[in-house]
N, C-alpha and C positions, 0 to 999 in steps of 0.2 A: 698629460699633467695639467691643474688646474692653476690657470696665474697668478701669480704670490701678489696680493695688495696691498698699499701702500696702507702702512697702520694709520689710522686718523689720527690729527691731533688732540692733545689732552685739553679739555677747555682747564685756562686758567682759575685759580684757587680767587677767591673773593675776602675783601677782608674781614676779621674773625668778629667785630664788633657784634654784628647780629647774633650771632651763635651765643653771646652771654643771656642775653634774654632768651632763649630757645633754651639754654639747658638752669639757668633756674626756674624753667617751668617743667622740666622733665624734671630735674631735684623734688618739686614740689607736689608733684603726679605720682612721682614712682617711689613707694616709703621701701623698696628690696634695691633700692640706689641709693648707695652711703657717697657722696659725690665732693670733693673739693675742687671748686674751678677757679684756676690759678690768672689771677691777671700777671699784664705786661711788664710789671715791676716785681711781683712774685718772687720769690727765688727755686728753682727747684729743688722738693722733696727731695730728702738726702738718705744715701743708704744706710746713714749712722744711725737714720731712727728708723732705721725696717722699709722705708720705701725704694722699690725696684722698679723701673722702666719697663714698659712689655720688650724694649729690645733690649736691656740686660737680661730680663728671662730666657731673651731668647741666644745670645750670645758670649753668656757669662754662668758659667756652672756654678760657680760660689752664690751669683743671685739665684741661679734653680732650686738648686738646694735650702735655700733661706727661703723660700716662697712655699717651697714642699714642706719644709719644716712645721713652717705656720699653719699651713693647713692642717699636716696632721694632729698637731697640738689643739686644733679650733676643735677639731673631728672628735677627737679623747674625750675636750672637755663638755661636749655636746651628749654623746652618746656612750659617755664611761668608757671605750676602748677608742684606738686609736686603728685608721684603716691598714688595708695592706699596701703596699706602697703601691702599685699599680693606681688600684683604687684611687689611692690620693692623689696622684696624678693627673686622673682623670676630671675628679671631681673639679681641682683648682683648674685646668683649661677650662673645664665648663662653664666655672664662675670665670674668670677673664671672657671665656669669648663671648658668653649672654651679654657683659657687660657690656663689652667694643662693641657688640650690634646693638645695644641696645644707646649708646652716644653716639655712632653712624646712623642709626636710625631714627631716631626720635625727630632729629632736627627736620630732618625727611620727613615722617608722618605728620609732624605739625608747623610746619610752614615752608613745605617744599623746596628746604636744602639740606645737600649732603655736603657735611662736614670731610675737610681733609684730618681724617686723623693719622695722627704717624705713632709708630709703637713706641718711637721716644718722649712723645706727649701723650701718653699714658699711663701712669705708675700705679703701684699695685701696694698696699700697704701690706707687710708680711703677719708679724701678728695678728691682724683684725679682716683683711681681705677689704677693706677702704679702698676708694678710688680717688685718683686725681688727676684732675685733666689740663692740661693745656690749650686753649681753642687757638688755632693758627689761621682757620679762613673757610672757605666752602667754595662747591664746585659752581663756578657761573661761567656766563659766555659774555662779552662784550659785543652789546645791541640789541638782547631781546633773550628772554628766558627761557631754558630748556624744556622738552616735551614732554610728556607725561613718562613716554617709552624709554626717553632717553636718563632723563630723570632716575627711574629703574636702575637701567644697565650702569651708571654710576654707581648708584648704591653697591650694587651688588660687587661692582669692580674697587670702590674703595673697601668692602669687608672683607676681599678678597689679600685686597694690598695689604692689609693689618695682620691678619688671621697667618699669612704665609710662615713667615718667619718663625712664627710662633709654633703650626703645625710639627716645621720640622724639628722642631727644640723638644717637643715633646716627643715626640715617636719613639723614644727608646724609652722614655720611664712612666708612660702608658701601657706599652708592649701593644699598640693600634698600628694597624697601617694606615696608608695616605687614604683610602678610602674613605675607611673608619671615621677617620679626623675631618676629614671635609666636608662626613655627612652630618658630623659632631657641628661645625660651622652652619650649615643648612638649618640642622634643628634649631638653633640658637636663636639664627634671624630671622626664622619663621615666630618661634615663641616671643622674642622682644617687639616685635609688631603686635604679637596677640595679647600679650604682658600689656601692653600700653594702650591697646585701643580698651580693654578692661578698665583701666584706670580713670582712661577718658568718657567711659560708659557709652562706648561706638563700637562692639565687641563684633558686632557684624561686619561694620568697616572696615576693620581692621584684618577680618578675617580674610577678606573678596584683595585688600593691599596686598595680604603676604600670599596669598595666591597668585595674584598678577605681578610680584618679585621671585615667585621663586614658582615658575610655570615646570620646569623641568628640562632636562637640554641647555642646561647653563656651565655646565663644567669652568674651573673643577670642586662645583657645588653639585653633587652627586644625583639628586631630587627635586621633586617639586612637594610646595607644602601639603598639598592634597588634602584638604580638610574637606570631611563631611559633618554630617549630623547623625545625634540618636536622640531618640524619641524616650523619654522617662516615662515610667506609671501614669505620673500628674496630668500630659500630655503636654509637657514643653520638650522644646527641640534643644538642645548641644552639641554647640559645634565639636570637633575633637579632631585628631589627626594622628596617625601612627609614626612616631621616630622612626630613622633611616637605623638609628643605633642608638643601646641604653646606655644613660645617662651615669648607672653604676650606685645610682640614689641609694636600691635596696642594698646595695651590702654594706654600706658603711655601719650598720645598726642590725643586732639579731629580730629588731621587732620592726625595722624599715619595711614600706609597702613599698613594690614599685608604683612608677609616677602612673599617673592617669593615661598619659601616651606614651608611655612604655612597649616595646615590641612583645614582651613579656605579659601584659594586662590583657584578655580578651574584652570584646564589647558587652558581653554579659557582665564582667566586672562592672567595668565601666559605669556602667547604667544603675546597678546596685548601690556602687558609691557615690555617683551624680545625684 
């Protein structure tokens, strides 16, 4: 039997001041982030006007349901019908978790820290799908800054610490397994690295980033981003990459396409619609 090692220590949380200037330049980057970021005198978002905490979604069924609700009514008023509840499910973890990587990540892609987010400094606005965040701090080390590698394996362990909770709140009114959902999580932070390095018109960087965060062998982030390239008519090259699982995009709508990296899209697609 192999010897059980001593878990390493967490580096300590750094104070949040930084992280305001990092996410009003992610607000100002990303126009598919509707963002409110709450200073220190703030009060929090309150449930009387529709905003829920990721950890009341995740622990409070009267908030699931008021979060599901909103969705589906957003869903109706978007595409004349309203989804199946599955669907709907689905859909709204997708929008939460793109989010939480995409405010764990950002601060990472553009000035190498990752924020502590906690799912109770996260709320979810229910009629609109608005976000609002609380910044509490980010990961640093007292005496000299962390590694590239290390850097990484944070990321991934704080998207992880977010995402858990929430996983399992969802599993029944998705009908996904823990698979499913984790690789639901993988896609997410692979796309909010590629979302953002677009924005910042480093679409390459960005690509070569969420490859080397999400190399594969990371459990229980199920994948690696594996992007490659296809070649168009014109003779330019795109990046692309297949989800581990679809996103459920095409059913909410009779006339929905699946998404570009949908498992469901072949690369002949692809290319046609690139």
């Amino acid at each position: 039997m192999s010897p059980v090692l001593p878990t390493p220590p967490v580096p300590p949380a750094a104070p949040a001041s930084a992280l305001f200037a990092d996410y009003r330049r992610l607000r100002d980057l990303c126009p598919a982030l509707v963002l409110r970021v709450l200073g220190p005198a703030d009060p929090d978002p309150s449930a009387a006007d529709g905003w829920y905490s990721g950890a009341q979604l995740a622990c409070d069924e009267s908030a699931l349901a008021a979060a599901l609700a909103g969705e589906e009514a957003r869903t109706a008023d978007r595409h004349g019908r309203a989804a199946r509840p599955h669907v709907t499910a689905s859909r709204l973890l997708h929008h939460y978790v793109w989010s939480a990587c995409l405010l764990i990540a950002g601060p990472w892609h553009l000035a190498r820290r990752v924020p502590a987010v906690d799912p109770a400094d996260l709320w979810l606005h229910a009629p609109t799908g608005d976000l609002a965040l609380r910044p509490r701090g980010h990961v640093g080390r007292p005496g000299g800054p962390l590694g590239e590698d290390e850097l990484r394996a944070e990321l991934r362990a704080a998207v992880v610490a977010h995402a858990e909770p929430l996983v399992a709140a969802f599993a029944e009114p998705t009908r996904r397994r823990d698979r499913a959902l984790w690789g639901m999580v993988t896609d997410d932070l692979a796309s909010a690295i590629w979302y953002l390095g677009r924005m910042l018109d480093e679409e390459d960087a960005a690509v070569a980033a969420a490859g080397a965060v999400l190399p594969g062998g990371t459990l229980p982030l199920p994948g690696a981003a594996d992007f490659r390239r296809l070649r168009t008519p014109d003779g330019q090259c795109h990046p692309t990459r297949t989800r581990l699982g679809c996103c459920l995009y095409y059913a909410v709508a009779p006339d929905a396409l699946a998404c570009l990296t949908c498992p469901r899209t072949s690369d002949e697609e692809r290319v046609s619609r690139l």
